[in-house]
C-alpha positions in Angstrom: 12.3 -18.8 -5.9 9.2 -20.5 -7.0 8.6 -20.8 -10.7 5.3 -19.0 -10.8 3.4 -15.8 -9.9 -0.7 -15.8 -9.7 -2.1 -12.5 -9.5 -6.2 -12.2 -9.1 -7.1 -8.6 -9.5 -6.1 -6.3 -12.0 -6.7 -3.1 -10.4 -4.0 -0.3 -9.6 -1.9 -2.3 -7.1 -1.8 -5.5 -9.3 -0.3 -3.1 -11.8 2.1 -1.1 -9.6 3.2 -5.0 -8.9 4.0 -6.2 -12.3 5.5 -2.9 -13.2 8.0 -3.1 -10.4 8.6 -6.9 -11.6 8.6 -6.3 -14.9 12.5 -6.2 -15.9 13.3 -10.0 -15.0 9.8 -11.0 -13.0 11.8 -11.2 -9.8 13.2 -14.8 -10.6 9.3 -16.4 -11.6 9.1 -17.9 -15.3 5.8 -16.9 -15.8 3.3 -14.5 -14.4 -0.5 -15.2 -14.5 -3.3 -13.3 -14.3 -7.0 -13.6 -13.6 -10.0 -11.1 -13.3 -13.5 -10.9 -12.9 -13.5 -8.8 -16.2 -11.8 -10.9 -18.5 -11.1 -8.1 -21.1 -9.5 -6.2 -18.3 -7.2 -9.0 -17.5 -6.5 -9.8 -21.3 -5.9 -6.1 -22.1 -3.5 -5.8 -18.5 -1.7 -9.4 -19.7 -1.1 -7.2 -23.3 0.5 -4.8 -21.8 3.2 -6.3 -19.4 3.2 -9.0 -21.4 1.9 -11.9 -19.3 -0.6 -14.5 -19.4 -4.6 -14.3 -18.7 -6.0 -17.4 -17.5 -8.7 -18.9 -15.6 -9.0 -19.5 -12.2 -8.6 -23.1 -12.1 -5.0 -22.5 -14.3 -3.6 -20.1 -11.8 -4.3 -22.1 -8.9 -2.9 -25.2 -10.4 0.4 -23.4 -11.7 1.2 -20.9 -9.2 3.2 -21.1 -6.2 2.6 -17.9 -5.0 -0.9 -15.9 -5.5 -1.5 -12.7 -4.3 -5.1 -11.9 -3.7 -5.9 -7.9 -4.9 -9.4 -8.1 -5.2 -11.4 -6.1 -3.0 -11.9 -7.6 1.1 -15.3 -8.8 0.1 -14.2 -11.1 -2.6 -11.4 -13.1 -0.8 -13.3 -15.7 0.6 -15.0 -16.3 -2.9 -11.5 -16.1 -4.5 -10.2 -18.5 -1.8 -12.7 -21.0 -2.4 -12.2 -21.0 -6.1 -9.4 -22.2 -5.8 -10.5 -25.3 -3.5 -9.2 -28.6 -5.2 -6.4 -26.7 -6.4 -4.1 -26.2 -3.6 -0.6 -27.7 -3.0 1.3 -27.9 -0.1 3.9 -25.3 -1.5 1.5 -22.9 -2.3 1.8 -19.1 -0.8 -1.1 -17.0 -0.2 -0.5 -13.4 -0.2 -3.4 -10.6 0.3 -3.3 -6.9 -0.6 -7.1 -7.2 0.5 -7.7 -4.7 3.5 -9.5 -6.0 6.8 -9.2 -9.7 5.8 -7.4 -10.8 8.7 -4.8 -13.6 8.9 -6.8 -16.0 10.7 -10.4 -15.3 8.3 -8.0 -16.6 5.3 -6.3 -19.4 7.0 -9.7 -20.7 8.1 -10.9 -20.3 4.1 -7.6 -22.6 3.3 -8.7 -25.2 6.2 -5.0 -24.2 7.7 -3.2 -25.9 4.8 -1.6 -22.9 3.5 0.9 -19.8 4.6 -0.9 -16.6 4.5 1.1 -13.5 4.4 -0.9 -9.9 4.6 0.6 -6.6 3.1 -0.9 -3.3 3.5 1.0 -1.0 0.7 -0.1 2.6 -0.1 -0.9 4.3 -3.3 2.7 6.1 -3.5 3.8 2.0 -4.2 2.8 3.5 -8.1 5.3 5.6 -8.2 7.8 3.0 -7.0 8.1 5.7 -3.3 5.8 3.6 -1.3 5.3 1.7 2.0 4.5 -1.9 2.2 3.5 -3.6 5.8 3.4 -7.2 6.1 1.6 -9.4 9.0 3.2 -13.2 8.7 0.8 -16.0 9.2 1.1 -18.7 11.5 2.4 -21.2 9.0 4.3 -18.8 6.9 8.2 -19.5 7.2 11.1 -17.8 6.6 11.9 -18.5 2.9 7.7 -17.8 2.3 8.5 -13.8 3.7 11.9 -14.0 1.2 9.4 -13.9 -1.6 6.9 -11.6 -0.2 10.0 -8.9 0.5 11.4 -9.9 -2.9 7.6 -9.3 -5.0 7.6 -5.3 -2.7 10.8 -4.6 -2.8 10.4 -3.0 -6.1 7.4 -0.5 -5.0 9.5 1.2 -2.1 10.1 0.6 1.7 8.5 -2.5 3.4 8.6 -2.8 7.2 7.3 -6.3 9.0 5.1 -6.0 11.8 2.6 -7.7 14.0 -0.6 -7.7 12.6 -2.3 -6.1 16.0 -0.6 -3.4 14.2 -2.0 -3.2 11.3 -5.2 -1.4 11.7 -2.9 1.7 13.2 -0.8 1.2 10.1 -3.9 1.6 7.6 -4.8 5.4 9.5 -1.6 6.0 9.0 0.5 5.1 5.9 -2.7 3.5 4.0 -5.1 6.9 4.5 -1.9 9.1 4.7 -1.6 9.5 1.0 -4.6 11.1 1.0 -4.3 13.4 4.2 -0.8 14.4 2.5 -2.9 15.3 -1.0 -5.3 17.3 0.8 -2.5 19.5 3.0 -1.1 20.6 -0.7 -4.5 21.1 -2.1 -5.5 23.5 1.0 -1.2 24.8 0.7 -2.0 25.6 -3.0 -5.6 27.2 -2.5 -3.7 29.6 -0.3 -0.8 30.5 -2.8 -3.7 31.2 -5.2 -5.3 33.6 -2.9 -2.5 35.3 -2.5 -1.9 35.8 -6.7 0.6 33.0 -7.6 -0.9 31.7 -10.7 -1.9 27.8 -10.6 1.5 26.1 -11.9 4.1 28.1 -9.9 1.9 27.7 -6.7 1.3 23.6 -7.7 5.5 23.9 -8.2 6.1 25.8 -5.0 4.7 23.6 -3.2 5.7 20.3 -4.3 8.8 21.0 -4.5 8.5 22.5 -0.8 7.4 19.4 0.5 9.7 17.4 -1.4 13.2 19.2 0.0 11.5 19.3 3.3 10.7 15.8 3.6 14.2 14.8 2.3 16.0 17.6 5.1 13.6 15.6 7.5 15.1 12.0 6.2 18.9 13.3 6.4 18.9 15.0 9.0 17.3 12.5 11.6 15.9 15.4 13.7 12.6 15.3 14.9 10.4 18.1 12.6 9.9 20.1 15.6 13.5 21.0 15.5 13.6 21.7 11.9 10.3 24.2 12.2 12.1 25.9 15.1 15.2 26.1 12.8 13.2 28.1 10.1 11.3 30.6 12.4 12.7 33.2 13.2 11.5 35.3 16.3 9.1 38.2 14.9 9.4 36.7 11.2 7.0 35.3 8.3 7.0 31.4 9.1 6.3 32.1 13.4 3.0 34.4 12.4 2.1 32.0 9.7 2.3 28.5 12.3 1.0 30.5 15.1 -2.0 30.9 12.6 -1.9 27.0 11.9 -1.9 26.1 15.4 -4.8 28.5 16.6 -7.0 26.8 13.6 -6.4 23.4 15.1 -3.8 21.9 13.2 -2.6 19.5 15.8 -6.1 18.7 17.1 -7.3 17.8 13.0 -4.6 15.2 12.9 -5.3 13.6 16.1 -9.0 13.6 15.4 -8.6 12.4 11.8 -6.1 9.6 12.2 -8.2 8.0 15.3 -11.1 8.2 13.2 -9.6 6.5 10.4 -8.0 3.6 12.7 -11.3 3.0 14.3 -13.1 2.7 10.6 -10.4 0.4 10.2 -11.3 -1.4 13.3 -14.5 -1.7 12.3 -14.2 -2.7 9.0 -12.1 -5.4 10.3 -14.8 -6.9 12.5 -17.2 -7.5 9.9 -14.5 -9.9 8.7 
C-alpha cells in the first residue's frame, strides 16, 4: 500500500471518501488535501483530521491522487501537477466524461489512470462504484482503487465503453429513485396519510422490497405477480401505472440520460 493519499476536491464525494477511510486510512500514513477554496479544504482537513496543502505538496508526496474536481478542471489539475510526477504515481478520477485516454494524454502516458463512476448513495456507505482501468494501470494499481471504494458500498469493474450506460443508470438512478417516492408520497398524501407516516410508508416499502428483490434472486416481475392478486388492490393500482406510461418513462428517461452522457463525453 502506498504511503500516501492526494485528494483534490473537497466536495461531497471527497468527503464520503475520507469518511469511509477514516478508522485506519486504508493502510496510507497520511492523507492530503487540496482545494480551489482553501478555507474549504482547511475546514474539511479539521474535520477528518488530515492535512491541507498546496498543489505542488500533494503531487510530490502522494502516490495515489484522486481527482474530484469537476470534468472541466482535470486538465488544469493534471497540469498542475507537471514537474511533479513519479513513476509510481496513481491517477484516479471521480470526474465524469473525462475519458481514460483525455487524462493519459494530459500525463504524456507516464502515469496509470483508473476512472470510477460512484453514485450519491456512496454517502451513506450503500453505494455503487464503477471503475474503467487504464492502459497502464496494473493489477496492484486496481488493489488500491478497490481498497480506497470498498468502504462506500459495491464496486463492479467494467470496460469503459460501458461507462456512459453506467452514468444513466446507477449515476442518474439516485435521482430517478428520489423522484418515484416523491410522486409515491404525493399520492399517500392525497389520499389523507399525514406527511411522516406517508414519508415512513414508503421508505420502508422500498426498503423490504428492494431487500425481498436481493434474497430472493427472482426477477421483480415475479415478485409483482406474487403480490397481485386477481380482482385485488395492487392489479387495479399497476394496471393504472402501466396505462400512464410507466414502462415507456423509463425507457425514454434512461436513453436520454445516456445520450447526455454521450455527449458530454465528446466535448472531452
Amino acid at each position: 500500500m502506498p504511503s500516501c493519499l492526494g485528494i483534490i476536491g473537497c466536495g461531497n464525494m471527497a468527503n464520503a471518501i475520507v469518511k469511509g477511510l477514516s478508522k485506519d486510512k486504508a493502510g496510507f500514513q497520511d492523507i492530503l488535501v487540496n482545494d480551489i477554496n482553501q478555507e474549504k479544504a482547511l475546514a474539511f482537513a479539521r474535520e477528518y483530521g488530515v492535512k491541507a496543502v498546496d498543489y505542488e505538496t500533494l503531487w510530490k508526496e502522494c502516490n495515489t491522487v484522486i481527482l474530484a474536481v469537476k470534468p472541466y478542471q482535470v486538465k488544469e489539475v493534471l497540469n498542475a501537477g507537471r514537474g511533479h510526477w513519479h513513476p509510481d504515481q496513481l491517477i484516479i478520477s471521480i470526474a465524469a466524461g473525462i475519458k481514460l485516454a483525455s487524462m493519459e494524454v494530459a500525463t504524456d502516458n507516464l502515469l496509470p489512470v483508473i476512472r470510477v463512476m460512484p453514485n450519491t448513495p456512496c454517502l451513506v456507505g450503500q453505494g455503487i462504484a464503477a471503475v474503467a482501468v487504464g492502459s497502464k494501470a496494473a493489477e496492484a494499481d486496481i488493489d488500491i482503487v478497490m481498497h480506497i471504494f470498498n468502504s462506500l458500498g459495491t464496486i463492479v469493474k467494467i470496460d469503459e465503453k460501458y461507462m456512459d450506460a453506467v452514468t444513466a443508470v446507477s449515476g442518474s438512478g439516485p435521482a430517478y429513485v428520489f423522484l418515484v417516492v416523491e410522486a409515491f408520497m404525493n399520492a399517500a398524501l392525497q389520499i389523507g396519510l399525514d406527511i411522516n407516516l406517508a414519508r415512513e410508508l414508503v421508505i420502508e416499502t422500498m426498503k423490504g422490497s428492494l431487500e425481498m428483490l436481493e434474497q430472493s434472486g427472482e426477477h421483480p416481475a415475479v415478485l409483482r405477480q406474487d403480490v397481485s392478486s386477481p380482482g385485488g388492490t395492487t392489479i387495479a393500482g399497476i394496471r393504472q401505472l402501466e396505462e400512464n406510461g410507466i414502462r415507456k418513462a423509463f425507457f425514454d428517461a434512461v436513453e436520454m440520460a445516456y445520450n447526455r452522457s454521450i455527449e458530454l463525453s465528446s466535448d472531452d
